[in-house]
Structures are given as C-alpha cells and as structure tokens.
C-alpha positions in Angstrom: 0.0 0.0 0.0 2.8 2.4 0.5 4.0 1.6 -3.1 0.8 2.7 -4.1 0.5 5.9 -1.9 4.1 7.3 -3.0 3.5 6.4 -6.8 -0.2 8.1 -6.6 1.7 11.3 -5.0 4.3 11.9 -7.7 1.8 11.0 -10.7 -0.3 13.6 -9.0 2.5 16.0 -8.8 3.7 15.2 -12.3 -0.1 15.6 -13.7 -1.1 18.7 -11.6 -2.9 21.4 -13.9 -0.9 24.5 -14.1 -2.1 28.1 -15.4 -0.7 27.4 -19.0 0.1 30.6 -21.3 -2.6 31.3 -23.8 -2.0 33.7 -26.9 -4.8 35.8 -27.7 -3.8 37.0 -31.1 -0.1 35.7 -33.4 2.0 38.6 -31.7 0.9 38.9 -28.4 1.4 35.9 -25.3 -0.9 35.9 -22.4 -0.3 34.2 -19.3 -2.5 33.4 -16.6 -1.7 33.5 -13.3 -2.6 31.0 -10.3 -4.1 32.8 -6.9 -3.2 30.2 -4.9 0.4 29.9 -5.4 3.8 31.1 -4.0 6.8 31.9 -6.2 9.8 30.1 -5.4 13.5 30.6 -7.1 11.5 33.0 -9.8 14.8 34.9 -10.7 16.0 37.4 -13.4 17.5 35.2 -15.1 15.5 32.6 -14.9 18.5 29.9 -15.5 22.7 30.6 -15.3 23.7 32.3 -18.3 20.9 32.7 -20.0 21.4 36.2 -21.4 24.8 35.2 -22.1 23.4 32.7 -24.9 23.5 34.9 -28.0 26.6 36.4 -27.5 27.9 32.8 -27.5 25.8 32.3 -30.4 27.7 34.7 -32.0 31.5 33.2 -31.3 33.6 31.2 -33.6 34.2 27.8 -31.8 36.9 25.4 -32.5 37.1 21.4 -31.9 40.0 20.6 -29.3 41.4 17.6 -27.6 38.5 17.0 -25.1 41.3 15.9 -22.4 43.0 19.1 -22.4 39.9 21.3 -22.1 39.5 18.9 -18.7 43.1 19.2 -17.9 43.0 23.0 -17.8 39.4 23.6 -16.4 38.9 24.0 -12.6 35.2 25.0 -12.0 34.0 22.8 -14.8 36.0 19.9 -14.7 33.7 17.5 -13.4 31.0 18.2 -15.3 32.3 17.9 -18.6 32.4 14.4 -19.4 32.8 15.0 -23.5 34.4 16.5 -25.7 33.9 20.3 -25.4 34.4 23.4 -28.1 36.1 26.5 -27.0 36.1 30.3 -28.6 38.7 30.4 -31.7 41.0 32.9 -30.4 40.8 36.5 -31.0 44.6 37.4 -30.0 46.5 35.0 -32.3 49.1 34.8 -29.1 46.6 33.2 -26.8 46.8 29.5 -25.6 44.9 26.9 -25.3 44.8 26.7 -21.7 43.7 30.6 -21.4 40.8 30.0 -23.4 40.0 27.3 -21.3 40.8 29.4 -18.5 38.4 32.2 -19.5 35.6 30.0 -20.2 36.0 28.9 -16.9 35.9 31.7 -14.9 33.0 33.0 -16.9 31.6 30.0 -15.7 32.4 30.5 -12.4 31.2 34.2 -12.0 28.2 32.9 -13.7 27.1 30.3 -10.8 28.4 32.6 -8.2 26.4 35.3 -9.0 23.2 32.7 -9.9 23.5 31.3 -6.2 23.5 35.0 -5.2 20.1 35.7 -6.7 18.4 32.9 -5.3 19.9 33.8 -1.9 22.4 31.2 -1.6 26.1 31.6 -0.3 28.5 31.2 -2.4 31.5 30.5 -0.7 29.6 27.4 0.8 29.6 26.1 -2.5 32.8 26.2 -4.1 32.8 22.7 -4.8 29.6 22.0 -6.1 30.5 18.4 -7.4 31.0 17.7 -4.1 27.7 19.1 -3.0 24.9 17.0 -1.2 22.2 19.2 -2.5 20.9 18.0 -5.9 20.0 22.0 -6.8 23.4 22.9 -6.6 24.5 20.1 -8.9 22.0 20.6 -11.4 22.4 24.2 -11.4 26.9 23.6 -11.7 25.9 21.2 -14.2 24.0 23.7 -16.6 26.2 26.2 -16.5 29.0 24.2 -17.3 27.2 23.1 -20.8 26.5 27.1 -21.2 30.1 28.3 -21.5 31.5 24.9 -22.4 29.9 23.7 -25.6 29.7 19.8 -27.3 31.6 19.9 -30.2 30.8 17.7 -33.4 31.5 14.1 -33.4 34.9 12.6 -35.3 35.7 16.4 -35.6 39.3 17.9 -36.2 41.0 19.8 -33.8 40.9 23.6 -35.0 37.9 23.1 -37.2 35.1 25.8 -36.7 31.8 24.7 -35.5 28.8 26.4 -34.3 27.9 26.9 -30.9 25.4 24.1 -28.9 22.8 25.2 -26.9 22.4 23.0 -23.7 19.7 20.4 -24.3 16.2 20.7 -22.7 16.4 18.1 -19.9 19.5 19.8 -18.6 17.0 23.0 -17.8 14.7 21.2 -16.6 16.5 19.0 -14.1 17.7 22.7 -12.5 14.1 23.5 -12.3 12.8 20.2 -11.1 15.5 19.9 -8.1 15.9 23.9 -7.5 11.5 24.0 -7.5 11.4 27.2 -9.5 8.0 28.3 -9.3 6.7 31.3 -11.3 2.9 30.9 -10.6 2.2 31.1 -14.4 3.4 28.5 -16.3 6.7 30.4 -17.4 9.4 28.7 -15.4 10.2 26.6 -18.5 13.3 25.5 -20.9 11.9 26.0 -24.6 10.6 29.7 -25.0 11.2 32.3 -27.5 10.0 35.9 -25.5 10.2 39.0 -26.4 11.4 41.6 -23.4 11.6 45.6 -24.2 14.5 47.1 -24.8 16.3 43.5 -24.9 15.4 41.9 -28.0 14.3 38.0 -28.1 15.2 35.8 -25.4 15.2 32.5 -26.5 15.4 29.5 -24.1 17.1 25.6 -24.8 16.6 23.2 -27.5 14.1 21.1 -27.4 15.7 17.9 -27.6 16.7 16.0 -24.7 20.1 15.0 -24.3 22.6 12.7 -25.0 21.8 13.9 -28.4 24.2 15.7 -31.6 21.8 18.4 -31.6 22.6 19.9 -28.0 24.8 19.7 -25.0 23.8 17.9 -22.1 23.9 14.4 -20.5 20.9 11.8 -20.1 17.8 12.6 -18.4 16.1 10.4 -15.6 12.7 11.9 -15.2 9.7 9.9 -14.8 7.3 11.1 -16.3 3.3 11.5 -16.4 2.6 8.4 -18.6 5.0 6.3 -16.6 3.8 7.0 -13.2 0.6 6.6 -14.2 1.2 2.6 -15.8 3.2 1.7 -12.6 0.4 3.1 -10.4 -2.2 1.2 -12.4 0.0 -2.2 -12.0 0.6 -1.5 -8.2 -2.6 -1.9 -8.4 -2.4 -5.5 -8.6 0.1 -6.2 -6.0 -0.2 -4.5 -2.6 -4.1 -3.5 -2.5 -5.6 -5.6 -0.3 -8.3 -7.6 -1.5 -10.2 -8.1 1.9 -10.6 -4.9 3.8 -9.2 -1.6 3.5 -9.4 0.4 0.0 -10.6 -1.5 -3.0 -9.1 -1.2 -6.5 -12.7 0.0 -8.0 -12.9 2.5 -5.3 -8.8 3.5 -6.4 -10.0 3.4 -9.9 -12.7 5.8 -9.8 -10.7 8.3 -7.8 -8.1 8.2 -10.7 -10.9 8.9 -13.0 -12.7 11.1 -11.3 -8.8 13.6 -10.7 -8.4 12.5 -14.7 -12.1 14.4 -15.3 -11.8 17.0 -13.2 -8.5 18.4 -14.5 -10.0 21.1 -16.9 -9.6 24.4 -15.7 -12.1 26.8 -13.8 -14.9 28.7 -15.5 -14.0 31.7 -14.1 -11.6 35.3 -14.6 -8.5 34.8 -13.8 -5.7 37.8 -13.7 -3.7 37.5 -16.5 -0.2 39.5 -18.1 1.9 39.6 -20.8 5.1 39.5 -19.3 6.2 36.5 -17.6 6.7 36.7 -14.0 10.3 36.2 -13.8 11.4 38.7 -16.3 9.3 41.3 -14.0 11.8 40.8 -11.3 14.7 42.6 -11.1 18.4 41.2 -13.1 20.6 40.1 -10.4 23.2 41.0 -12.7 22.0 44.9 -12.4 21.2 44.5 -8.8 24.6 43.6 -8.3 26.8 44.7 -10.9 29.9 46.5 -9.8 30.0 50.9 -10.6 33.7 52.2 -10.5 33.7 55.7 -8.8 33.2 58.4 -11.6 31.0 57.8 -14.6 32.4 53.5 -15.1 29.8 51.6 -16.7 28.5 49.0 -14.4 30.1 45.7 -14.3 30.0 42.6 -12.7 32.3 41.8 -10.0 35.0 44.8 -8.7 37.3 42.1 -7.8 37.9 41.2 -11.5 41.1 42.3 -13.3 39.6 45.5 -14.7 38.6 46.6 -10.8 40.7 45.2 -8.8 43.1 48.7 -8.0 40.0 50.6 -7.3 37.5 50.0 -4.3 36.2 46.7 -3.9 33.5 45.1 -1.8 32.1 48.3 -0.9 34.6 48.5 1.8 32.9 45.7 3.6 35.0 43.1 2.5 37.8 41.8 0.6 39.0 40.4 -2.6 39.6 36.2 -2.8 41.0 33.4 -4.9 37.5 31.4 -5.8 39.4 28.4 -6.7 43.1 28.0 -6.4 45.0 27.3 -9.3 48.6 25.4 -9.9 51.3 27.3 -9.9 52.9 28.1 -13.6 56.4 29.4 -15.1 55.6 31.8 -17.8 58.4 33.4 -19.7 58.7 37.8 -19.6 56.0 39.8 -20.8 53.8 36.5 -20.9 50.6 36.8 -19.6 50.2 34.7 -16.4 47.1 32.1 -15.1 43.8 33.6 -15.1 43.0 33.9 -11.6 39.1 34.1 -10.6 38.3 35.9 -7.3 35.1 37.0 -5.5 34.0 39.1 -2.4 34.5 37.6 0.9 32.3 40.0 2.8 32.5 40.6 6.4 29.9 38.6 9.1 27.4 41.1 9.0 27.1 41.7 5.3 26.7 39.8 2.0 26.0 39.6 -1.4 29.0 39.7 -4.2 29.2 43.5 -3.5 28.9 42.9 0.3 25.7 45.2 0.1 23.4 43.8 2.0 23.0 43.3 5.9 22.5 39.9 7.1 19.5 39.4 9.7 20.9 38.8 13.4 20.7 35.4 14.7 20.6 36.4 18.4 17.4 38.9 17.1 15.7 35.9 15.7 16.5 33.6 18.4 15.2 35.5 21.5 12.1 36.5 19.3 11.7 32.7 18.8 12.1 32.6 22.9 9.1 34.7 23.5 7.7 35.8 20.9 8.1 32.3 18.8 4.4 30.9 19.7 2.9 33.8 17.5 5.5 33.7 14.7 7.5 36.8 14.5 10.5 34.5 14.7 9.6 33.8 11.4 8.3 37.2 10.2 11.9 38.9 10.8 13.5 35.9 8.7 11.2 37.1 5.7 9.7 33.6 6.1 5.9 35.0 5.5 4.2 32.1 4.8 5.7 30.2 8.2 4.3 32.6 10.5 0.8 32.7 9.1 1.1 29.0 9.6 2.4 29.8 13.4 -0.3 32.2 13.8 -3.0 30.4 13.0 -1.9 27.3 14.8 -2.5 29.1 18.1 -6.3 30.1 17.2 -7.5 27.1 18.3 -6.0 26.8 21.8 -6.6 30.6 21.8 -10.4 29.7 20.8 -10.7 26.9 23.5 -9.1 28.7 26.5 -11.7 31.7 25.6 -14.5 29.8 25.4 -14.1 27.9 28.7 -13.6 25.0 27.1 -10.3 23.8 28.6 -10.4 21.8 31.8 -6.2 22.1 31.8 -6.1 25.9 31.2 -4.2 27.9 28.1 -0.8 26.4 28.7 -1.9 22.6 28.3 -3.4 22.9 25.3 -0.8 25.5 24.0 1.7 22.0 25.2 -1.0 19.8 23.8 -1.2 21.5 20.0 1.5 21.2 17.1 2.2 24.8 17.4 4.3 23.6 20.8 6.6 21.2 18.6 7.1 24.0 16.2 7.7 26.0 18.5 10.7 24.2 20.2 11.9 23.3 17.2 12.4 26.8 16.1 14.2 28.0 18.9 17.0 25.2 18.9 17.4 25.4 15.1 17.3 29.5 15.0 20.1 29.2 17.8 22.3 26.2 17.2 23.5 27.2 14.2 23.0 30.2 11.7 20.4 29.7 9.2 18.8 30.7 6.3 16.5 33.5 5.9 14.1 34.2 3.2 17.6 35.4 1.5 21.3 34.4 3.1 22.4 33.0 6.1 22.0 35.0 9.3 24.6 37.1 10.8 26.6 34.5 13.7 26.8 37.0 16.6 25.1 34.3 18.9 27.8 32.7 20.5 27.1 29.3 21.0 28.1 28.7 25.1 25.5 31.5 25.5 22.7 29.4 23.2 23.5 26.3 25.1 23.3 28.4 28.5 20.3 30.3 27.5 18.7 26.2 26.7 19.9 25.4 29.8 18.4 27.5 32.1 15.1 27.8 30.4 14.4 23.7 30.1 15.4 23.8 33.7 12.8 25.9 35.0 10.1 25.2 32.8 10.9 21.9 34.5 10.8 23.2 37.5 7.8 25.1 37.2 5.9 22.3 36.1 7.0 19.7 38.7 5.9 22.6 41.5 2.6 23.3 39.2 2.0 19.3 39.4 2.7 19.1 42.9 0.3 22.0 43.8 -2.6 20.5 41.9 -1.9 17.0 43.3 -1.9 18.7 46.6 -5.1 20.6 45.8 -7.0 17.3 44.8 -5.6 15.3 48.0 -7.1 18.6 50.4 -10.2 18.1 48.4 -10.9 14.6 49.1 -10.2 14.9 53.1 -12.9 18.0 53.2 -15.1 16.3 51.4 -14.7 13.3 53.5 -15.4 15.0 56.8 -18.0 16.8 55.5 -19.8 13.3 55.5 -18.6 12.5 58.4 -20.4 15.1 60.0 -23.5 15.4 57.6 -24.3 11.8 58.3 -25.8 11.0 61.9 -24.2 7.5 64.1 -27.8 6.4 64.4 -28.3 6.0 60.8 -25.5 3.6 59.3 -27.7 2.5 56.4 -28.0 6.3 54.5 -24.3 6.6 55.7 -23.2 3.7 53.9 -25.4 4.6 50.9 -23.6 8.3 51.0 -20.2 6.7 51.0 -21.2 4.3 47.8 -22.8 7.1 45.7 -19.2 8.9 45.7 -17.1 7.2 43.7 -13.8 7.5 42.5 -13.0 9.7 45.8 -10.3 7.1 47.5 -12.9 6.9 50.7 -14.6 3.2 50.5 -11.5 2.6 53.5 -13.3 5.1 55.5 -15.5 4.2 58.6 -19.1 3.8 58.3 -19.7 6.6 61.6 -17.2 8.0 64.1 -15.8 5.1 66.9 -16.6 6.3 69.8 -16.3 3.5 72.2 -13.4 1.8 74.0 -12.7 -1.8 75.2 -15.5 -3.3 76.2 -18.3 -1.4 74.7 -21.3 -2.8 72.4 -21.2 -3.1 68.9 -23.1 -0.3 66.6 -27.1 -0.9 65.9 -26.2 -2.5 62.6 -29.2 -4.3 60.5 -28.8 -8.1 60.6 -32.1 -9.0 59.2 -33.5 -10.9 62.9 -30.3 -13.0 62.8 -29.0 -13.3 66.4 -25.9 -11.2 67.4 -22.6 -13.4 68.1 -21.3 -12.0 71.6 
C-alpha cells in the first residue's frame, strides 16, 4: 500500500494542472496567473547564463582535444564528461589553456552570481561536485554546458563549429531539483519571448540530451505516462483484497482527478510579461560601478577593478578556486585567476551590500515571541508565520471559550504549534540559518545558546513539577474535606444512608473510610447495625 501511496503522490505532482500561457492574437502571449500559489526561485535570469546565450551564439568555436579542455578547467571539470568546443581565439598569441581558463571563470562568475540571486552563499559552494544538494548540482551542471559547448562528433581539432545550446532536460532538471516556481506557467526551458529594450530571449533546445543536436547528458525523469502505468499495476500487487481500499474505489478516484482536470470557468488575472522577467536582473542589482562615470560591471574584484575600491569597503578580494602554480616566460601573460568578495559577518552579497539578519534577534524572538511567529516574520519567512499564527487560534479559541479543563498552557503544550515551537528556537540558535535570503549574521555565541537552553528547560521543568505538585496537593485537600464533610452530615444512628452516602461517591479514594465515628473503648457494644432478625454473636 505504501508503493501505491508514493506512486499516486508523484503521478499527482507530475499531472497537476498548471495556469498554462494562452496567446490571444499571433503577436501577443498571455499568461495566466494561479491565486493560490507562491513563487519560489523565480529569478531574473531565470536559468545561469541565459542572457549570455546569443553572445555565445555569435562566437567562432573550434574542436579541441576534449582531455585538455579537462586538464586546464577548474570550475568545470567534473562536469564535462565530452568533448567540449572552445572560442577560436581572437589574440593569435593566446593558448589553449587561457581560453579554457576564461571559459572557466566565466563559468564561475556565472554560478556565483546565480547562487547569489536565489539567496544562496557562495563560498559554501565552491565545490559544487561535491555538493549534497541535488539543486546545486543541477544548477553547476548547466552552467558548465553554457560556456562549455559539445563539439561535433569525429571532428578535427581547429575546425570551426557552431555553438550548442544545452539540451532541454539539462534545464529542466535545474528546475525540477531547484523547485522554480513562477505561478504562471513560465518557469520553462523552450521559450522564445520578447522583453523591451532586450530583443528576443530564446530558451534551450528542445531535444533531450545525450543527443548531436545539443549539450547535455541523459535525463532520468519519470514522467506522467510512466507513473501513471506503474500506479495502475501497483494496483495488482499490494491493495488488499479483503478490507481496507478497493481497486474500484482507487480506480474511480483516478478517474474522477483525470475528469476533473479542466480548468475553472472563471476570470483569472492575466499578463503579458512572464513573472520572472518582471523581477529585477541580479546581474544589475549587483553589478559593480567604479567611482566616476564606469559603466557598471560585474564583479569589482575582476582584473579591470581590482586597484579601485572593492566590496564596498565591507570586504575583501579572494582566490574562488586555487590554481597550480605556472612558469611563464617575460612579458607572458600569467594564469587567469578568478576571485570574488569575501564579505565581512554582518554583510553579504557579491558586493557585500546587503545586511545579514541577526541570529541572536531571531532567536530571542523565537524565545518569546516564537508561539505567534515573528521568529519567522523577521526571517522574511511570510508564509511560516501565518502557519504559526493560526496554529495558536484554536488553543486561543478553546481557553476563551471555557472549554479547557487544563487551562491555556496545556493545550498550548498539547497542539502542534508547541513542537514548532521548540523546534524553532533550537534550530534558529544552534546554528545560523537561512533566511528568506542568506544566512543569518553568527553573533550568537554558541556557550551563550546552550546556557540560555539550559536554564530555560530547567525551569520550565521546574515550574511544572511545582505546578503538578500543587494541583496534586489541591485534589488530596479536596478529598479529606469532602470526607469529613460526610462525616459530620451523616448521623451515628443512621448507618444505612451513611453507607449509601459513602457508595454514591465514587472514585473519591474513601470506600477505607469508617461507616460513623468510633466512639467507644474496650468493652463497649457493637453499633445498631441491620442483621435481618439473625442473632448477634457475643
């Protein structure tokens, strides 16, 4: 049955309607957007190096010995596993191993400043073959086949062939493991818009790769049609027959979802101008302005910009990936060397331009004011704290209501929101974490969070064992008073009503108790008890 249920949860993902572009007359596209949905990774670029593609278009490109473009690459060099073109030269003087060098750190400043606009660090990922996150890889991997092209099979080296677009399935892997959503249908790898001012902007052939056509590797997407035929013969294995779900019951809810797939009769807000070309070009947003009247350019701790300021004073200049050492002969132009910003703590960005949120800020809003999700407001995480916020309705709804027997704070314990809660303030101060964009400043040093965890487990222990002790001590007080309360409500000559008293109170912890007060002393006659005419033993 589990089979069943994972397979039934990616066919549904794989087969989910999505607001599709529609085009209302041959020149104009119109795109629909969904209400319900939240925008995730929808950058300017959408993918690494897109803009980049038509000036590469417009290079001569060369075959080469695929093993040297390896040799020489750093960035690249596990990703290109065949045999890659590079630019003809321009400067007859230039080698083989500076083109290769220049490719690379165009590759380089390309994922760098990619990872930037989806608020990623950089310098966490400077090996990204070595990464355990499958975004990172797919994203490395793409722009790797931007800037290093699949030449032409059996071809010569130095013979001119024309650039190769990366193949579709090498987009789309990036957007399947990154989840870029656009909320209108235009996070997608074949394309041909038009943006204002820009031209065309075209997207990835549509061919998946291995293929001559394209660069790229092999994709391993399962698609729609395949999900659906394993989920139809899962069907036959692990639905039990007796009991539980039957397959006509699974079979009409697949057709039924199949049906029901068709869109909404309804207006829906639509645009012209897909979503992610709206946003603002992380390239622009942070490009590099010398002092004076300098055109803007990316990175100020390139060659160009390296004797001027850099970082924005907030930083310095460093070696992205070291390179080995080489002997070159006077007036020779040495190893390209690639470096970026390393900002200080409190700022990032790759023009150390932007403040990072405090991680002692978050965490002692987590503390106390965690259970109503400003923790999670001052991250920029929106959409957590309306979750937090409305998790606490209904303990708030119960305590107002007077339907609580255990007060606000056991079903605030009681709830999910309590979990969360917890959760949040040992992840916020553990470690720093993300934000809606970057990591958060460190300026919570960690004896203190351990201290601070210390002493407030402690005595919230310690508050409940004392809260616990009082109630227990509460009930006990209780039960005496209401035991002599009988005692004295019920007269000695009466032992029949008192015994009924005594058994119409149940669950008190008093059937021990004595049916009237004893009064007498050694000697003395028994009580007037009932015996129904039998004779008393003396």
């Amino acid at each position: 049955m589990g089979i069943l249920l994972l397979l039934l949860g990616r066919l549904a993902s794989s087969t989910q309607v999505k607001f599709s572009q529609s085009s209302s007359s041959e020149d104009s596209t119109i795109f629909t957007q969904n209400p319900v949905c939240v925008q995730r990774n929808c950058i300017n670029p959408l993918t690494p190096g897109l803009t980049d593609l038509p000036r590469l278009e417009g290079l001569v490109w060369q075959c080469t010995n695929g093993s040297n473009v390896r040799t020489y690459a750093r960035f690249c060099n596990a990703a290109i596993d065949y045999d890659a073109a590079i630019p003809s030269p321009t400067n007859a003087t230039a080698s083989m191993d500076q083109l290769v060098q220049a490719q690379d750190s165009a590759a380089s400043t390309m994922y760098y400043y990619h990872l930037a606009g989806m608020g990623l660090e950089g310098w966490e990922n400077v090996v990204p073959s070595q990464s355990s996150s499958h975004c990172i890889k797919s994203l490395y991997q793409l722009t790797c086949y931007t800037y290093f092209p699949k030449q032409e099979a059996s071809c010569a080296v130095g013979k001119q062939v024309p650039y190769s677009r990366p193949c579709r399935n090498a987009c789309q892997s990036y957007l399947d493991k990154c989840e870029v959503e656009c909320c209108d249908n235009t996070a997608q790898c074949v394309f041909d818009y038009q943006e204002e001012g820009a031209g065309d902007i075209t997207g990835y052939v549509n061919v998946d790769g291995p293929s001559a056509l394209c660069t790229g590797s092999g994709s391993n997407r399962m698609t729609a049609p395949v999900l659906l035929l394993l989920t139809l013969f899962s069907l036959n294995l692990d639905v039990p027959r007796r009991g539980g779900i039957s397959k006509a019951v699974l079979v009409a809810l697949l057709a039924i979802c199949a049906c029901s797939l068709q869109g909404c009769q309804f207006s829906i807000p639509s645009h012209s101008v897909p979503n992610w070309l709206k946003a603002e070009n992380y390239l622009l947003e942070y490009s590099y302005v010398p002092p004076g009247d300098g055109a803007p350019a990316l990175n100020s701790c390139s060659g160009e910009n390296i004797a001027t300021e850099v970082c924005s004073g907030r930083g310095h200049c460093e070696i992205w990936q070291h390179t080995a050492m080489k002997l070159t002969a006077a007036g020779e132009p040495g190893p390209l060397v690639t470096s970026f910003c390393k900002c200080d703590p409190a700022w990032t960005d790759p023009e150390c331009r932007t403040r990072r949120k405090s991680q002692i800020k978050a965490f002692f809003l987590s503390i106390f004011t965690g259970l109503i999700g400003l923790d999670r407001f001052y991250l920029g995480q929106i959409a957590w704290g309306i979750i937090k916020l409305l998790l606490i309705l209904p303990p708030a709804i119960v305590n107002c209501w007077g339907w609580s027997s255990g007060g606000w704070v056991t079903w605030v314990a009681a709830s999910p929101l309590f979990g969360f809660w917890l959760t949040d303030i040992v992840r916020i101060g553990s470690a720093p974490i993300y934000g809606r964009y970057y990591r958060v400043h460190a300026d919570l040093p960690h004896w203190v969070f351990v201290l601070i965890i210390i002493v407030l487990f402690s005595s919230a222990g310690l508050l409940y064992s004392v809260n616990s002790y009082s109630k227990y001590r509460n009930k006990r007080r209780a039960e005496m008073l209401h035991v002599f309360q009988l005692d004295e409500s019920v007269k000695p000559e009466d032992p029949e009503e008192f015994i009924k008293s005594v058994q119409h109170v149940p669950g008190q912890g008093i059937w021990h108790q004595r049916p009237e007060k004893w009064t007498g002393g050694y000697g003395s006659t028994l009580p007037n008890y009932p015996n129904a005419g039998a004779p008393v033993m003396r």
